[in-house]
C-alpha positions in Angstrom: -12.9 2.4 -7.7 -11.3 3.6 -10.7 -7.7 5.3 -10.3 -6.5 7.0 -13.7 -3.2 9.0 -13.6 -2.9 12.0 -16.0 -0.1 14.3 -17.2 -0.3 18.1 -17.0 0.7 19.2 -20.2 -2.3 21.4 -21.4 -5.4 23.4 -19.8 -7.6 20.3 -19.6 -4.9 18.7 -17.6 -4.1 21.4 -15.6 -7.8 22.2 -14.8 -7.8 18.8 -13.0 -5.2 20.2 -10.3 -7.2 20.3 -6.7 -6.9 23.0 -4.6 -4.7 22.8 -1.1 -6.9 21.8 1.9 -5.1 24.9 3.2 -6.9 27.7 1.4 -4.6 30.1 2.1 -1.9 27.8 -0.6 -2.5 26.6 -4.0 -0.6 24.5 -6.1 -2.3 26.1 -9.0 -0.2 29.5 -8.3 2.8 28.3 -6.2 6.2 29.4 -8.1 8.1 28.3 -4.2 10.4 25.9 -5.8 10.6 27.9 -9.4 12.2 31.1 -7.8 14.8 30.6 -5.3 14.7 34.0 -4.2 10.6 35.5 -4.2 8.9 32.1 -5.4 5.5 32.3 -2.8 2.9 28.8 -2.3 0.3 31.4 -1.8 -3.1 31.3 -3.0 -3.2 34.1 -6.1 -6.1 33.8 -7.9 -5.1 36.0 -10.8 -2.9 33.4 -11.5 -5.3 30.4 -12.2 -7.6 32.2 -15.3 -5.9 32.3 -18.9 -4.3 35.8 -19.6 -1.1 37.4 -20.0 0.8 37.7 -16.2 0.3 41.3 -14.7 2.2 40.6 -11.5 5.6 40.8 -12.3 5.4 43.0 -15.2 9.0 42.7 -17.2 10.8 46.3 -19.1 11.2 46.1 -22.8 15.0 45.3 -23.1 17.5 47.8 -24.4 19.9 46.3 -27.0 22.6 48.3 -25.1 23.2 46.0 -22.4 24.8 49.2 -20.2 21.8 51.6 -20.3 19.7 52.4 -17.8 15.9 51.1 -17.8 13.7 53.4 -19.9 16.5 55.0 -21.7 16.1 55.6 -25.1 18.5 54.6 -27.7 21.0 57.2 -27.9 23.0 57.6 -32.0 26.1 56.6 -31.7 28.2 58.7 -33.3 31.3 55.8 -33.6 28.8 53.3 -34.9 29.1 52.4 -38.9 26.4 54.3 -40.7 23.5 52.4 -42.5 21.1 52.6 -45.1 18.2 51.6 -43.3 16.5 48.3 -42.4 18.0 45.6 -39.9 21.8 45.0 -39.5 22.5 41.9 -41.8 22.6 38.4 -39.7 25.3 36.8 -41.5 24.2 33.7 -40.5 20.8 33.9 -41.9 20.0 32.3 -45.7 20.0 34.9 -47.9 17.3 35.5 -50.5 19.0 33.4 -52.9 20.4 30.8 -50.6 19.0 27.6 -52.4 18.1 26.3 -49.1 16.3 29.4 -48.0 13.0 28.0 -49.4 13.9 24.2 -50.2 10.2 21.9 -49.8 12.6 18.8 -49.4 14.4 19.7 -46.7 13.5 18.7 -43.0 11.6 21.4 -41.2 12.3 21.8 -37.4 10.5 19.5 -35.4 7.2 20.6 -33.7 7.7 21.0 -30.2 4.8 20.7 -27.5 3.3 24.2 -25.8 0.8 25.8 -24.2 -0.6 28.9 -25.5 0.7 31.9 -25.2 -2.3 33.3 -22.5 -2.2 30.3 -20.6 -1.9 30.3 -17.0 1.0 31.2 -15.2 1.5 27.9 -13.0 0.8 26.1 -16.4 3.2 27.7 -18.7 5.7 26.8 -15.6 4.5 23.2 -15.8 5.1 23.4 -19.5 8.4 24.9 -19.6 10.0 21.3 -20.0 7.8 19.7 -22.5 9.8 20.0 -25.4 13.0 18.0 -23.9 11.7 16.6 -20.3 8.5 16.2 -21.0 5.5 16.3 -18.2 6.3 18.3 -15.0 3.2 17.4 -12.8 0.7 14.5 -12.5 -3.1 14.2 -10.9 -4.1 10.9 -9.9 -8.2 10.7 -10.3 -10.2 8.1 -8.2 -13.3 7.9 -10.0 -12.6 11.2 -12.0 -12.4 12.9 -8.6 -9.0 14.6 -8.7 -7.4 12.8 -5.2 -3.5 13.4 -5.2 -1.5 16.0 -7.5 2.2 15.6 -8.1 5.0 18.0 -9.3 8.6 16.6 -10.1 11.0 17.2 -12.8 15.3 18.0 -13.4 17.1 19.1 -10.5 17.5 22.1 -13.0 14.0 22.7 -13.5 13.9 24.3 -9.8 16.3 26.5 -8.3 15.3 26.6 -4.8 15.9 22.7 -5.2 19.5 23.3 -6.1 20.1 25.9 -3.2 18.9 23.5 -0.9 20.8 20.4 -2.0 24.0 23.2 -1.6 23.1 23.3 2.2 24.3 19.8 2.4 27.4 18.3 0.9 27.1 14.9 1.7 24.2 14.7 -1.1 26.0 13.2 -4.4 26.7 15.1 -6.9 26.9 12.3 -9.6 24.3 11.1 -10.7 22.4 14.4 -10.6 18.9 13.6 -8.9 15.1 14.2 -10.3 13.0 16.0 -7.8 9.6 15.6 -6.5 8.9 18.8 -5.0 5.2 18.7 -4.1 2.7 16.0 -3.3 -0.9 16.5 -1.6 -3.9 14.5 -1.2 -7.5 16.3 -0.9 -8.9 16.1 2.3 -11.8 13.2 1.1 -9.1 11.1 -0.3 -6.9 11.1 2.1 -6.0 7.3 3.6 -7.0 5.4 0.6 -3.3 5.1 -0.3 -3.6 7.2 -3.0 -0.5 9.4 -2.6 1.6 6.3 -3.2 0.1 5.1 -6.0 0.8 8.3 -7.7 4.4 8.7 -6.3 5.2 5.3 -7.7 4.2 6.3 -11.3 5.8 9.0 -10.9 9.3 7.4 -9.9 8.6 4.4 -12.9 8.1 7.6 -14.8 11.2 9.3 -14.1 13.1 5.8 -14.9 12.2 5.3 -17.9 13.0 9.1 -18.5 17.0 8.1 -18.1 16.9 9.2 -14.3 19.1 7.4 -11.8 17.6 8.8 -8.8 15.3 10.7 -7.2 15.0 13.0 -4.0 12.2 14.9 -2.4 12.5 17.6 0.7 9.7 16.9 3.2 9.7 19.1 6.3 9.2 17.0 9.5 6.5 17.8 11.9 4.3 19.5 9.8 0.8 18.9 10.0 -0.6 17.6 6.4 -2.4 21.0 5.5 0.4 23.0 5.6 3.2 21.3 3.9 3.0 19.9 0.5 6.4 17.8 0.9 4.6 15.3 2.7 6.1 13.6 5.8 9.3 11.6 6.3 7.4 8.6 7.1 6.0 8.7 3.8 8.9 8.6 1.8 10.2 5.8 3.5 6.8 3.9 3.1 7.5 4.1 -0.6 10.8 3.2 -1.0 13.1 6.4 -0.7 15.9 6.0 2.5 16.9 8.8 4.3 20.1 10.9 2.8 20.2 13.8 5.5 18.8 13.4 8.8 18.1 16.7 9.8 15.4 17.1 12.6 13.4 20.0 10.5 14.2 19.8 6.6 15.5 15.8 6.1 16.1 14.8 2.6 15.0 11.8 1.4 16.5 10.0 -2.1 15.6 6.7 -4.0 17.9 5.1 -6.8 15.5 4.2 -9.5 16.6 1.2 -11.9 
């Protein structure tokens, strides 16, 4: 059997993501942990196609930071009057600026994206590459996609951060990594798979400067309709138990 572990940084990657065993969620649209407020773990398959996001369609943003959305600009009769063109940045190089144009100076350093029209769960995935680097893994057993994995900053994912404010006996120093979803497909599922992954990810997250790392499984749950795993498992693979609560424990490792 042949396990390979790969990053999802780009639409090959992220066309390796399974679906839930639980058709009515999919990871491949789930925002839960990105929005503290509306983020959903249901199933929206508008989301999984490349194409600009229609769902939560965003207003153009007035420059006046006080006007009402779909005002026009109003003149402003107090406002210093102008030839035309774009008020001057003084911080931009002018035309003349001998640096403006200079072939030996250091351009800025290319940074990793997705495309523009990729898909919404990707460009979510890809909002770290840049500085963090890979938010999500797949583990494939004999290029079969078996276990996906998502993690990342404690920053990364706000719902993370109002849960963590539930509980004030978490440490606040060193600031944690998250795992915030791991599932096995139904045919993979007692082949140990899910640890294997979980362990790259935590060697991962080591070498990535993180001290620790803590994942919010919900106890009881039956393994189709939580993707936070159980307790049990987190213990299996090294984390201890850091709130023992009998419906949303939280589980932590140190990572060296």
């Amino acid at each position: 059997m042949a396990i390979r572990i790969v990053d999802v940084t780009d639409l090959d990657g992220f066309s390796l993501v399974p679906p839930c065993a639980d058709p009515g969620f999919d990871h491949r649209s789930c925002d839960y942990w990105e929005d503290p407020v509306r983020g959903s773990k249901a199933a929206r398959l508008s989301w999984f196609a490349s194409g600009p996001a229609t769902e939560t369609p965003t207003l153009a943003r007035s420059s006046n930071p006080f006007a009402r959305p779909g005002d026009e600009p109003v003149e402003n009769p107090f406002a210093p009057r102008r030839s035309g063109g774009p008020t001057p940045n003084p911080f931009a190089l002018g035309a003349d600026d001998p640096l403006g144009d200079n072939p030996f100076a250091p351009g800025p350093p290319a940074r990793p994206r997705v495309a523009a029209d990729a898909p919404r769960k990707l460009a979510l995935l890809a909002r770290g590459l840049g500085v963090f680097g890979s938010y999500a893994k797949v583990l494939l057993s004999d290029d079969e996609p078996a276990v996906y994995a998502q993690f990342g900053p404690l920053s990364a994912y706000p719902r993370a951060l109002r849960l963590r404010e539930l509980y004030p006996q978490l440490p606040d120093a060193p600031l944690p990594a998250v795992i915030t979803c791991v599932a096995t497909t139904r045919a993979a599922r007692g082949a140990g798979h899910a640890r294997h992954l979980i362990t790259a990810v935590c060697d991962d997250l080591a070498e990535r400067g993180f001290a620790a790392v803590e994942a919010y499984p919900e106890a009881g749950a039956a393994p189709d309709t939580t993707s936070g795993a159980s307790p049990r498992f987190w213990l299996d693979v090294g984390f201890t138990l850091a709130v023992d609560d009998e419906h949303f424990p939280v589980v932590r490792r140190e990572l060296s």
